[in-house]
Phi, psi and omega in degrees: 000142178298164172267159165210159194207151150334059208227019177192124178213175197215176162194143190256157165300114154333091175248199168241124180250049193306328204269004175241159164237187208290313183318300205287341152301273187330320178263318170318306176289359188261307163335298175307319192275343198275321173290308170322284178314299208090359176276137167282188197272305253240002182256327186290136152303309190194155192231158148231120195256122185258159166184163180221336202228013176288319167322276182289353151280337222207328191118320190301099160245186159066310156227046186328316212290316185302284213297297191318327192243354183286308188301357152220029170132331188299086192225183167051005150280165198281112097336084208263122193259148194230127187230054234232018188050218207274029162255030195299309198258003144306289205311319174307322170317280180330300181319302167316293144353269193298006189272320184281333180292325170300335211083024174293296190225167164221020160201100159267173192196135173261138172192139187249096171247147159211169181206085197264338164320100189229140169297338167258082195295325162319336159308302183280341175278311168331278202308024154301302169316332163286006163280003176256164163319050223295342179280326193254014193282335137275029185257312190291338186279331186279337175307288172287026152120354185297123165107140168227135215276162163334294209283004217240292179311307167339293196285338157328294194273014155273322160312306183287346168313282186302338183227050206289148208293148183289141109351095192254154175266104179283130181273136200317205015314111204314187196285304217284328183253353136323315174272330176297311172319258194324321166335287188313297186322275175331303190295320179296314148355263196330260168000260186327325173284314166321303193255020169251349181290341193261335186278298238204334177095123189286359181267338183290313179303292200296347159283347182278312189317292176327323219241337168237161178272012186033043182238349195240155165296137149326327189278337165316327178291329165304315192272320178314290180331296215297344216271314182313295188275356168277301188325300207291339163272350179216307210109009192292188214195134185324319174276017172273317160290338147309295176295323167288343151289350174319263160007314204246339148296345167271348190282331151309337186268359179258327177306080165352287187301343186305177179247321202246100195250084145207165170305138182236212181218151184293342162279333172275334168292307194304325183279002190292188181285130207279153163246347167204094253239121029238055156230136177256159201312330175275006106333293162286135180302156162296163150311136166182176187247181178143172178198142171216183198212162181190124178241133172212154220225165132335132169313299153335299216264347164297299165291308151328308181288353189067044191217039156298307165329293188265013173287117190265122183290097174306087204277356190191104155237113221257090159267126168192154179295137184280159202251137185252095191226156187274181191284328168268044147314149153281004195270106210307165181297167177302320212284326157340308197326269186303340152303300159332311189284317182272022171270319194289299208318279189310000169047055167203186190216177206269331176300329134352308191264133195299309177198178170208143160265143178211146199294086166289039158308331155227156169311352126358271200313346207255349162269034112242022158274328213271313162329268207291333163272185341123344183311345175200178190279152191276191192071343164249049173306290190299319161277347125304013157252343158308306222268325179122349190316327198255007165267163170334057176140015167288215213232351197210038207311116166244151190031081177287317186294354190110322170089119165348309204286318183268314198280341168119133191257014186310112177350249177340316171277335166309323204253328166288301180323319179303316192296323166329312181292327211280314192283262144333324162296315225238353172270308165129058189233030173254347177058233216301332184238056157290139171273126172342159113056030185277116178265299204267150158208132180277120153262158194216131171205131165224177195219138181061200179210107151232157228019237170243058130203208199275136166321285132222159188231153162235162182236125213204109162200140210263119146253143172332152178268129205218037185269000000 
């Protein structure tokens, strides 16, 4: 295999867009990575285009990549489209890798657009659903954490004791716009239970209905379970999860590109509105929209372009799949895997890495992502970001971009977006939360669920331009 590097990357600001569409994300970040790089269109070799949800918004399946990039010129290059749940634009990344690492090609581009953002949010939590086995997704949501036991409700209702939800000022509302609400209400119901009833079967809806409050992704409930059963095994603690949103809002409030750029406090996350307990909203990444980018060359096509300066090295790209093991297995986690494996590739170690992004759909992930690379002993994810180890200047900064909970969660852009960050950290290009002296930098991103772990992740680490 070939070295490959880094040498253009993008991230569009994270939002809400009703006024853009997927085509129109997708070309703005291409664009952007292609000025990043210093290259024209007519210079890519091969492209790989992530998306996860165009399909179940709009319909646009099957040739995402083509139809999002021809409108500006991208045509007659092998375009390859990646669907992979939220590891889609890693996984688009890697590919990109291999077409240069083969040797094949000697400038590919990885690009992620979604557009999760729907006026009808229920709409958007259903499409969710396809991150699961979906003919078995309610044998698999009770398995993987659906429902809560006596002793769950207890700790619910102690939490809120200590942390009660704030006294909100509710704004009047006439009779007439009220009634438009509950209108709005239904029909987005409605909707969604037809065609996901149609889908899924209506006695299969009415049992998921039983077991969520449908108002959250299914995967909150996943992470609430996994979040539960970490507590009750090591002891970390709500305000351990806590801290880490802090932590990834404030780094978020430093992000251009965040979705979400301000400061909270660790007391205002606990009282927020819990969504699968104990993680509360502020906690979980938002809805949103975006595009991200990533080009990568040959070593050869590095030196010729004169852009030794800014090539960011791939020393380990790691792609795999989750394994159907019982929960009290020895067989180490996808992320154990892979981390391992991309540690071995890469002649280095968790001691080795300088700062990382890891997949935080809610904060949960990121005290058993920080667990599964190697940064601590298990069970002390939450205590080291209590302590300060994963913040901005700490021993181990994890998600300096904010992190999913802040920087924002479009399916399909995420997993570029980390690498983005990752890139610009290791270029020195971050300004107020660039980490000292950053050589090394790791990414982790997974997608779906099925059995007890993630569907697939990918591992990704990196090093500073070093020609």
């Amino acid at each position: 295999m070939r070295d490959v590097y880094v040498i253009g990357v993008d991230t569009t600001k994270f939002d809400r867009y009703l006024e853009l569409s997927v085509k129109d994300l997708a070309q703005q970040s291409t664009a952007a990575c292609l000025k990043d790089a210093g290259l024209e269109k007519e210079d890519l070799q091969a492209i790989w285009f992530s998306n996860s949800s165009w399909g179940f918004g709009t319909g646009q399946d099957c040739i995402r990549g083509q139809v999002a990039l021809r409108p500006m010129g991208i045509e007659g290059i092998p375009i390859t489209n990646v669907e992979n749940a939220c590891a889609s634009g890693s996984t688009a990344f890697h590919h990109a890798w291999l077409g240069v690492a083969s040797g094949l090609y000697d400038v590919t581009m990885a690009v992620g657009a979604e557009k999760l953002y729907n006026k009808n949010k229920m709409a958007t939590f259903a499409a969710f659903m396809g991150g699961m086995d979906i003919e078995n997704c309610l044998e698999n949501f009770r398995s993987l954490g659906g429902g809560l036991n006596e002793t769950d409700l207890a700790h619910i209702a102690e939490f809120r004791t200590r942390y009660p939800e704030p006294k909100k000022n509710k704004r009047s509302r006439s009779f007439g716009d009220k009634t438009k609400q509950q209108v709005k209400d239904f029909r987005d119901a409605a909707a969604v239970a037809v065609n996901m009833g149609e889908k899924l079967g209506y006695s299969t809806m009415h049992q998921l209905q039983k077991l969520s409050s449908g108002d959250h992704s299914p995967f909150m409930d996943i992470y609430g379970h996994a979040a539960r059963l970490h507590m009750q095994e090591y002891g970390s603690t709500p305000e351990q999860l806590a801290y880490i949103s802090k932590k990834a809002h404030f780094n978020g409030s430093l992000n251009p590109n965040a979705q979400y750029r301000f400061e909270t406090t660790v007391e205002k996350v606990l009282q927020d509105r819990l969504v699968s307990f104990p993680i509360t909203r502020s906690m979980c990444a938002p809805i949103g929209d975006g595009a991200a980018s990533a080009i990568l060359c040959s070593a050869k096509m590095v030196k010729k372009l004169g852009l030794t300066k800014q090539a960011v090295k791939v020393r380990a790209s790691i792609l795999g799949s989750g394994m159907d093991h019982p929960k009290d297995s020895a067989i180490p986690s996808i992320g154990e895997r892979l981390a391992t494996q991309a540690y071995e590739v890469a002649g280095l170690g968790p001691n080795d890495i300088d700062l990382a992004e890891v997949h935080d759909a809610t904060s949960f992930g990121e005290i058993v992502q920080a667990e599964n690379l190697g940064f601590c002993k298990k069970g002390e994810g939450g205590l080291i970001a209590e302590q300060g180890d994963t913040s901005l200047g700490g021993r181990i900064p994890i998600n300096t971009s904010g992190g999913l909970t802040s920087r924002g969660h479009p399916i399909g852009a995420s997993g570029l977006a980390q690498l983005h960050e990752t890139v610009v950290q290791l270029r020195g290009q971050c300004g107020a939360r660039q980490v000292e002296g950053a050589r090394i930098a790791m990414a982790e991103n997974g997608g779906g669920a099925i059995g007890t772990e993630e569907a697939a992740m990918c591992m990704h680490i990196l090093e500073a331009p070093n020609f």
